[in-house]
C-alpha positions as CSV (number, residue, x, y, z in Angstrom):
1,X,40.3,-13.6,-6.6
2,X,37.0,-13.0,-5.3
3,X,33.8,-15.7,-5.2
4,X,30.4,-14.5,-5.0
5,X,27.9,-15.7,-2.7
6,X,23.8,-14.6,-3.9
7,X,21.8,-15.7,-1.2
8,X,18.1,-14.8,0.7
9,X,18.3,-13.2,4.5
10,X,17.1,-16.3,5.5
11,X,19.5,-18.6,4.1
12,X,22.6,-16.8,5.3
13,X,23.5,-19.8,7.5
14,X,24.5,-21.8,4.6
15,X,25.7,-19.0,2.8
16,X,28.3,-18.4,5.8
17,X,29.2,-22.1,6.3
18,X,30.3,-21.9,2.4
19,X,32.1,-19.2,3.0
20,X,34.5,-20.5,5.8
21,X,35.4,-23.8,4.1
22,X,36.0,-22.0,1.1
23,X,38.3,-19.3,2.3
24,X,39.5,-21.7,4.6
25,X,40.5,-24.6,2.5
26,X,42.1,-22.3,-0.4
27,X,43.8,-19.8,2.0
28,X,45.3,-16.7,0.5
29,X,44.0,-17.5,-2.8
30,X,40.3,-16.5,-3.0
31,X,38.2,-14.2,-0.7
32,X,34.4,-15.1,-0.6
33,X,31.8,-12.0,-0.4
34,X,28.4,-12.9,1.3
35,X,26.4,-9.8,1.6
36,X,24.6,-10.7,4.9
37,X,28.4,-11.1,6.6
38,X,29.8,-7.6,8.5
39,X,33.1,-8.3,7.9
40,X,31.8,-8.1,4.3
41,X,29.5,-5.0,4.6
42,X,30.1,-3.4,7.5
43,X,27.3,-1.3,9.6
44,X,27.1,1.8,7.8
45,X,28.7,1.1,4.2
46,X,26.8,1.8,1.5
47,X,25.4,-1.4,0.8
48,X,24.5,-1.5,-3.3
49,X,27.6,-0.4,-3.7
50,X,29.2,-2.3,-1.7
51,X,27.6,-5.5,-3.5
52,X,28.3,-3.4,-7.0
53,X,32.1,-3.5,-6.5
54,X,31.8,-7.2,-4.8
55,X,30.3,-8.6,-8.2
56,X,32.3,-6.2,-10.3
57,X,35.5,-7.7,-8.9
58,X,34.3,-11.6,-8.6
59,X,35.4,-14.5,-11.2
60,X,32.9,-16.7,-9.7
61,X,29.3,-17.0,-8.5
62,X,27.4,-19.3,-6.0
63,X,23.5,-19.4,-6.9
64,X,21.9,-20.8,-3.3
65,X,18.7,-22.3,-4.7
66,X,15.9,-23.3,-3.0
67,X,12.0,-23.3,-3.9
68,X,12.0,-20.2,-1.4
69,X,14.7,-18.1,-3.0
70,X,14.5,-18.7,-6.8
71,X,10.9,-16.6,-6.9
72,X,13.2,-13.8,-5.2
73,X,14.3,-11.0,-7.5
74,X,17.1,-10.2,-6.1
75,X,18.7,-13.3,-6.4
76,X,17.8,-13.2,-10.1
77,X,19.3,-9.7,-10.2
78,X,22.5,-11.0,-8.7
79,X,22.3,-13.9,-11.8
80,X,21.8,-11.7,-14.1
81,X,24.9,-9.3,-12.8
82,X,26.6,-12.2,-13.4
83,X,25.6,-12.9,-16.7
84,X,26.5,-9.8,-18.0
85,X,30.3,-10.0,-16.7
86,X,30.1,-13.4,-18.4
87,X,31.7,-14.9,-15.1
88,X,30.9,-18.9,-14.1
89,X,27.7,-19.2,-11.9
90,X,27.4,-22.0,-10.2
91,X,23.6,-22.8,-8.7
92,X,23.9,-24.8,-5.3
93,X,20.2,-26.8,-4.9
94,X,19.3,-27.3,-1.4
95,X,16.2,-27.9,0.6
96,X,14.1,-29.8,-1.5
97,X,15.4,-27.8,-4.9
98,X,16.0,-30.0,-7.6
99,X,18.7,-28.9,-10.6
100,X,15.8,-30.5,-13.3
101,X,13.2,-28.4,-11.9
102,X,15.7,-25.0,-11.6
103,X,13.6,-21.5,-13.4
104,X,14.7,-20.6,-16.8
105,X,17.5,-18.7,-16.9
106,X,18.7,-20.3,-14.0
107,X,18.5,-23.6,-15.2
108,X,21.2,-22.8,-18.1
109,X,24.0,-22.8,-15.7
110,X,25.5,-26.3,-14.6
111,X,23.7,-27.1,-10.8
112,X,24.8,-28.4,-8.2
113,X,22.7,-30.4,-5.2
114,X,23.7,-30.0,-2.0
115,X,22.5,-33.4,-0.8
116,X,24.4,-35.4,-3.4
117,X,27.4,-37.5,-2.0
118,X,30.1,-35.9,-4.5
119,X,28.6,-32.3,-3.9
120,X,32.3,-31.2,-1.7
121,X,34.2,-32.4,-4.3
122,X,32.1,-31.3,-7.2
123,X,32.2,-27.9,-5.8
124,X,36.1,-27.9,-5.4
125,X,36.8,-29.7,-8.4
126,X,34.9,-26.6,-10.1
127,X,36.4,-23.9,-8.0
128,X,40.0,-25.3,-8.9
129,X,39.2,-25.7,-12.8
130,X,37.7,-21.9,-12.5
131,X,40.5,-20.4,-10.0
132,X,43.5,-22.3,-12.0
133,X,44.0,-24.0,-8.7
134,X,46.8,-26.7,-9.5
135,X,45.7,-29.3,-6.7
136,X,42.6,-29.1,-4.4
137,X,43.9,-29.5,-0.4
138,X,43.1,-32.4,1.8
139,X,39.3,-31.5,3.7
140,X,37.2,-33.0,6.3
141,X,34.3,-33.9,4.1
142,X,32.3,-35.5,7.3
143,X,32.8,-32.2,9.2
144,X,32.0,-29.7,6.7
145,X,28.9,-31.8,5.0
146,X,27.5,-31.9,9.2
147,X,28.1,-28.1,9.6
148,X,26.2,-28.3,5.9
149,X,23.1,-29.7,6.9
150,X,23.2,-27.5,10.1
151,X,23.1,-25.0,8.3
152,X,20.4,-26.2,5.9
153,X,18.3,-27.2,9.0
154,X,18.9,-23.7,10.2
155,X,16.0,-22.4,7.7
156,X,12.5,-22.7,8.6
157,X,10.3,-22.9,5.6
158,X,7.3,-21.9,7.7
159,X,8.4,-18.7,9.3
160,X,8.2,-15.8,6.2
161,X,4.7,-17.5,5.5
162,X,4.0,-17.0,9.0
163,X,4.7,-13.5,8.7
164,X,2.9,-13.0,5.5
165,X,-0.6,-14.7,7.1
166,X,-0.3,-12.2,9.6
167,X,0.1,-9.4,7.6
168,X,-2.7,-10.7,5.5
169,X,-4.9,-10.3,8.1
170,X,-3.4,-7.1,9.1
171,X,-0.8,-7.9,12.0
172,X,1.8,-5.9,10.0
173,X,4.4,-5.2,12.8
174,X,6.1,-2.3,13.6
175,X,9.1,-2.7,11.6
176,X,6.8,-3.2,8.1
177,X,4.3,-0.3,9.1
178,X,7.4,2.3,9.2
179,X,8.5,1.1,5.8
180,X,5.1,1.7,4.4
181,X,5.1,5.1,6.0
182,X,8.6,6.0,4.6
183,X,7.5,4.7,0.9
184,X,4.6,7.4,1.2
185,X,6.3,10.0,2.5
186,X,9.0,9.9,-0.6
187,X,6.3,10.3,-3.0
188,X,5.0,8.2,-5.8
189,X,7.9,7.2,-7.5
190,X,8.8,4.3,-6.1
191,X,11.9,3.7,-4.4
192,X,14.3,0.7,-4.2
193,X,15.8,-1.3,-0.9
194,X,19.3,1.0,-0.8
195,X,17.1,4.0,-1.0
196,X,15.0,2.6,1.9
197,X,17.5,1.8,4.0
198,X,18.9,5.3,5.4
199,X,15.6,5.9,6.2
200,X,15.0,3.2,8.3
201,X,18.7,2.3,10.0
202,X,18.8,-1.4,8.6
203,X,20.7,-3.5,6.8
204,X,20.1,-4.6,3.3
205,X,19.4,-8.0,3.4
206,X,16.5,-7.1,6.2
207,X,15.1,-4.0,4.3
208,X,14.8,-6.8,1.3
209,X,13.4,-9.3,3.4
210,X,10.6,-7.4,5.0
211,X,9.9,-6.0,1.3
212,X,9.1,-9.2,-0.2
213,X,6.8,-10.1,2.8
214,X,5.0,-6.6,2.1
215,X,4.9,-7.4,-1.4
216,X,3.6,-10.6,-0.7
217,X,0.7,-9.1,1.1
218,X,-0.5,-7.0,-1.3
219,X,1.0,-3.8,0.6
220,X,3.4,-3.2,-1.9
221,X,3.7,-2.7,-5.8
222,X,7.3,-4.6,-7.2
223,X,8.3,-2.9,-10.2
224,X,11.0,-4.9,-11.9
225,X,14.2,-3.1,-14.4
226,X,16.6,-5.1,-16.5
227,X,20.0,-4.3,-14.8
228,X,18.9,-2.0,-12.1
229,X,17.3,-2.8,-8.9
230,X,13.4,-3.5,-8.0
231,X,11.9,0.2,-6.9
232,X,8.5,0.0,-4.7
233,X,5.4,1.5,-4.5
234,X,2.2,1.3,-2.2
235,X,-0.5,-0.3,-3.8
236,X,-4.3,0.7,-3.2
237,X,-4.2,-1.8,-0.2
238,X,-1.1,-0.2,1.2
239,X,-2.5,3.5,0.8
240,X,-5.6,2.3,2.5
241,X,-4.0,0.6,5.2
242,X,-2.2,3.6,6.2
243,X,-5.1,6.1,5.6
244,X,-7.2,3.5,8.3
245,X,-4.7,3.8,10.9
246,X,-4.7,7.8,10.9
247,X,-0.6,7.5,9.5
248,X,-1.6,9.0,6.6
């Protein structure tokens, strides 16, 4: 039985702490799939697919919520795939996210906050009632809620706003100006993030990570399809930028 972990580049700490205790504590009986893990997607792979078939096989979701990643759409794709294959989704609050102040649709599904006291053995209790797991095994529940907050003090808020003042005021770095430069060289019909990514030799989670910072400032158009993924275009900023710097 496979769980599904939905999770933001930046929050894969927590994602990968989840993952260890989980697989760790019910070994042999469930296999956790975190997209920003190797083992999980290995260099190379294919990586909508490889996510495709991860979902397509899971009986559970994790929702990691926090005010950063519940404005993502990918995250809300991922909900939504789960959703459709009517499997449990389980949102996991955590810095600073409240379950009472969770978007609709989001906010249908039964929350969980990470700083709560029960919050190990809510999670397990509701792993073994969706798994048909007789009896939950003995944990450390000091250790793992330490390597927990870790984890959640891992994430710095301030960093993709960093990133997005400075392209705002038209630092874009390297890394963002050769995505901008691919996206106009395809043409004009917008591409999404697995499309990107053979262009550019990078993961994913990265390729969607520097997206959202370029959509953020105003580089990019986002246009959004029920059931298939976000495909991007340059915007009249984005063109311009280019045309300024001779790359176009």
């Amino acid at each position: 039985m496979k769980i599904f972990i939905s999770h933001i580049t930046e929050e894969s700490a927590l994602a990968l702490v989840l993952k260890d205790w989980i697989e760790s504590t019910f070994v042999d009986q469930c296999e956790v799939f975190v997209s920003s893990d190797l083992r999980d997607i290995p260099a190379g792979s294919k990586w909508l697919e490889e996510i495709d078939q991860a979902l397509e096989g899971s009986v559970v979701m994790l929702l990691l919520c926090s005010p950063a990643s519940i404005s993502r759409p990918w995250v809300n794709f991922e909900a939504g795939c789960g959703w459709i294959k009517r499997i449990p989704i389980i949102p996991i609050c955590h810095s600073g996210q409240r379950e009472n102040s969770l978007p609709v649709p989001i906010s249908v599904f039964q929350a969980l906050e990470l700083e709560s006291d029960n919050f190990v053995p809510d999670l397990f209790n509701s792993f073994a009632q969706h798994l048909k797991i007789v009896k939950v095994p003995r944990i450390d529940q000091t250790e793992m809620r330490r390597e927990l907050d870790g984890a959640v003090r891992s994430i710095i808020p301030s960093s993709r706003n960093s990133s997005m003042s400075e392209a705002g005021a038209g630092e874009v770095d390297d890394t963002r100006v050769k995505i901008l430069e691919a996206i106009a060289k395809l043409g004009d019909d917008g591409y999404s993030a697995e499309e990107l990514v053979p262009h550019l030799d990078m993961t994913g989670p990265k390729m969607e990570y520097y997206l959202d910072i370029l959509v953020d400032s105003k580089l990019l158009n986002r246009h959004l399809y029920m059931g298939d993924p976000s495909r991007y275009t340059l915007t009249k900023a984005g063109r311009k930028f280019l045309v300024e710097r001779g790359l176009l």
